[in-house]
C-alpha positions as CSV (number, residue, x, y, z in Angstrom):
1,X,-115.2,-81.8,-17.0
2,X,-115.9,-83.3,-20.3
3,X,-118.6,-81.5,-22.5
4,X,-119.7,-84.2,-25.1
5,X,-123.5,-83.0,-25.4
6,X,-125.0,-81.8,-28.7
7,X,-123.9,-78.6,-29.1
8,X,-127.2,-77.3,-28.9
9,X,-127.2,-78.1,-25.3
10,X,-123.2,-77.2,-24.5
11,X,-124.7,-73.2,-25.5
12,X,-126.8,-73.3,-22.5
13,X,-124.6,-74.9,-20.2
14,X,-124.9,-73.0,-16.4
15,X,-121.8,-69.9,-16.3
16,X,-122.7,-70.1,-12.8
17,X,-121.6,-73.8,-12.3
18,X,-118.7,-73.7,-14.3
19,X,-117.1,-70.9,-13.3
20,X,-113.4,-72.1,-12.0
21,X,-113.8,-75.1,-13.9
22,X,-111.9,-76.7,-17.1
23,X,-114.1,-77.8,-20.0
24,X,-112.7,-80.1,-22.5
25,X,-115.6,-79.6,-25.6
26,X,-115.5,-82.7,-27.4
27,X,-119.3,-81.7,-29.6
28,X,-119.2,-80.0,-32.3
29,X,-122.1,-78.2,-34.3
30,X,-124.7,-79.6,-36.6
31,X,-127.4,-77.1,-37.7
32,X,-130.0,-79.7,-38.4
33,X,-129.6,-81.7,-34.8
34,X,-128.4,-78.4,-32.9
35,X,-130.7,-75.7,-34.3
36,X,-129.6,-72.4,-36.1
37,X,-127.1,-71.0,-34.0
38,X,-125.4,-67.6,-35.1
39,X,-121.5,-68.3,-34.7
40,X,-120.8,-64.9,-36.2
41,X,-116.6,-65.3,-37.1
42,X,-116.2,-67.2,-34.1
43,X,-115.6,-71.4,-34.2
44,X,-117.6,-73.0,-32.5
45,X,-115.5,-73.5,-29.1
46,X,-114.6,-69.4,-29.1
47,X,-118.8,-69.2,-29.1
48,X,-118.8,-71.5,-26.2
49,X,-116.2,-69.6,-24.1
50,X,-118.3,-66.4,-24.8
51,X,-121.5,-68.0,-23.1
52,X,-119.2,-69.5,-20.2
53,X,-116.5,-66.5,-19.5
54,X,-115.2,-67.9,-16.2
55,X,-114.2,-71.2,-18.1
56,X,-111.4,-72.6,-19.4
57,X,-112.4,-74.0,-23.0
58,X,-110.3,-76.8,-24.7
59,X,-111.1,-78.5,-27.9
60,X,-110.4,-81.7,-28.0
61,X,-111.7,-85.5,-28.4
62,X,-114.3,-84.1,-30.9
63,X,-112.9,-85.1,-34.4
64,X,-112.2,-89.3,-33.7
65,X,-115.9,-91.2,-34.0
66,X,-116.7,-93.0,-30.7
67,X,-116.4,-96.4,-32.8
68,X,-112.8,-95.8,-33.2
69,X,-112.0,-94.7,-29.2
70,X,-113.9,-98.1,-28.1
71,X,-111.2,-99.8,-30.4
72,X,-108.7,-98.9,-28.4
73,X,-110.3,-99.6,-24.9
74,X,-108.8,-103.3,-24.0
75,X,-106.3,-103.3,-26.9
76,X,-102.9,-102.2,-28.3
77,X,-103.9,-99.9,-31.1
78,X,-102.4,-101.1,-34.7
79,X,-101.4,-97.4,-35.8
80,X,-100.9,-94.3,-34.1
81,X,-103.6,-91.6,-34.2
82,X,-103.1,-87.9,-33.7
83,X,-106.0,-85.9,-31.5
84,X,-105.4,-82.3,-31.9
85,X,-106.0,-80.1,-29.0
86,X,-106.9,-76.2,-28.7
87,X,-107.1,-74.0,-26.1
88,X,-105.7,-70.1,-24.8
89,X,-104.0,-71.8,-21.9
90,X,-101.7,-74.2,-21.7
91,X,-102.6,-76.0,-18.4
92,X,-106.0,-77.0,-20.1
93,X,-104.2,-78.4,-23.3
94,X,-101.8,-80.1,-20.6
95,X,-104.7,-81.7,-18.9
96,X,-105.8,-83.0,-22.5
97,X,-102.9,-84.1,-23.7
98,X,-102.6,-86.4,-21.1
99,X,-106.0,-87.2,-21.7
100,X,-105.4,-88.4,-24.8
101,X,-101.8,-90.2,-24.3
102,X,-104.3,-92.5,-21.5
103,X,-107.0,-93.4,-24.0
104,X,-104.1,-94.5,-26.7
105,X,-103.6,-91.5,-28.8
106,X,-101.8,-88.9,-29.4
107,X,-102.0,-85.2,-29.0
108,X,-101.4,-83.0,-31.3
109,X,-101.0,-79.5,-30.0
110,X,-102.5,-76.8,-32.1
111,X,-102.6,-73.7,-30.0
112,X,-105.2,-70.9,-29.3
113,X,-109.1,-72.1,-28.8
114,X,-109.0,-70.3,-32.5
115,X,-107.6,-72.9,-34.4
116,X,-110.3,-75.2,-33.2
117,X,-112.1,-74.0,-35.9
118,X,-109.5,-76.1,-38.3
119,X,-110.9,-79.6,-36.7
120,X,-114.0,-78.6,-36.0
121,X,-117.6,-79.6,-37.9
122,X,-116.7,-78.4,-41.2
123,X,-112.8,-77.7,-40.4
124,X,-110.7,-78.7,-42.9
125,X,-108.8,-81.0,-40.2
126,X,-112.6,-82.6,-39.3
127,X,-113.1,-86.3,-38.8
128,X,-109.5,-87.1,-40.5
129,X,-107.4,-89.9,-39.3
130,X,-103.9,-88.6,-39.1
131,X,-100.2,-89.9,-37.5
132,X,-98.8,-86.8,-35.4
133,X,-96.2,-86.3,-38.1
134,X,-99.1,-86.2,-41.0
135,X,-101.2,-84.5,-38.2
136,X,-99.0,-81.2,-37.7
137,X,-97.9,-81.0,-41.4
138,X,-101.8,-81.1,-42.1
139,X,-102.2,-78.2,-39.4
140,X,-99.4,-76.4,-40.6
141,X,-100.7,-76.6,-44.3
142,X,-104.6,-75.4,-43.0
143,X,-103.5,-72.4,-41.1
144,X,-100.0,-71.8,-42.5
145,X,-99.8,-68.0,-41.0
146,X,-100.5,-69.4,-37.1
147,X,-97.9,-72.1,-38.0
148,X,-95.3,-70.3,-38.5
C-alpha cells in the first residue's frame, strides 16, 4: 500500500487494517499543515511504525515533488535520479526498489527505517535531486557512522 496522505492523517491510520500489510510512506511532516506532533528522537517514519506495530514501514517516494514523477510518465527521462529507500526489512525496500526502477528512477538503498530521518522533512538528504553515485556519497557523507 502506498501512504501518500498528510502526515497528520498517516498517525491515525487503522493498526487493525494494516496489520500484515506493507506500507511504503511517501508524506512527510509539516507542523503547520499536520499539527504539533511530538516525534520525540524518532523520524518521522520510526513514529509511524510505533502507531502501526504489525506493519512493515518503508520510506520512500517522499523526497521527489509530484511535478518531477509526472515528467517522467510518457517519456524517457533526460538524467538519472536517485530515490532513496529505508526500511528494517529488506523485502519491503525490495518491493520499493522496484517501485522506483518502474516509474524511471533509481533506488538508492539507505538501510534501517532510521536513516529515513536523513531524507525526510528537514533531513539533510530532503527534496535534493541526486544521481545514485552523488546520491550514496551524499548518504554516506550525512550519516557517515551507519555508512561505514
Amino acid at each position: 500500500m502506498l501512504d501518500a496522505l498528510p502526515f497528520g492523517v498517516s498517525v491515525k491510520l487503522s493498526a487493525a487494517k494494516l496489520g500484515g500489510k506493507t506500507l511504503l510512506h511517501a508524506s512527510n511532516y509539516y507542523a503547520k499543515r499536520d499539527g504539533l506532533v511530538e516525534l520525540g528522537d524518532l523520524s518521522q517514519s520510526e513514529y509511524l511504525a510505533l502507531r502501526l506495530p504489525d506493519t512493515q514501514i518503508i520510506k520512500a517516494f517522499n523526497m521527489m515533488f509530484a511535478s518531477e514523477m509526472q515528467s517522467r510518465v510518457d517519456a524517457e527521462p533526460e538524467q538519472e535520479l536517485a530515490i532513496f529507500v529505508a526500511g528494517d526489512e529488506e523485502s519491503g525496500r525490495a518491493i520499493a526498489k522496484t517501485l522506483i526502477h518502474d516509474a524511471k528512477f533509481v533506488a538508492v538503498d539507505a538501510g534501517s527505517l532510521a536513516r529515513g530521518r536523513l531524507f525526510e522533512s528537514g533531513g539533510p538528504l530532503y527534496a535534493k535531486r541526486f544521481n545514485a553515485t552523488k546520491a550514496k556519497a551524499e548518504l554516506a557523507l550525512a550519516d557517515p557512522v551507519a555508512s561505514s
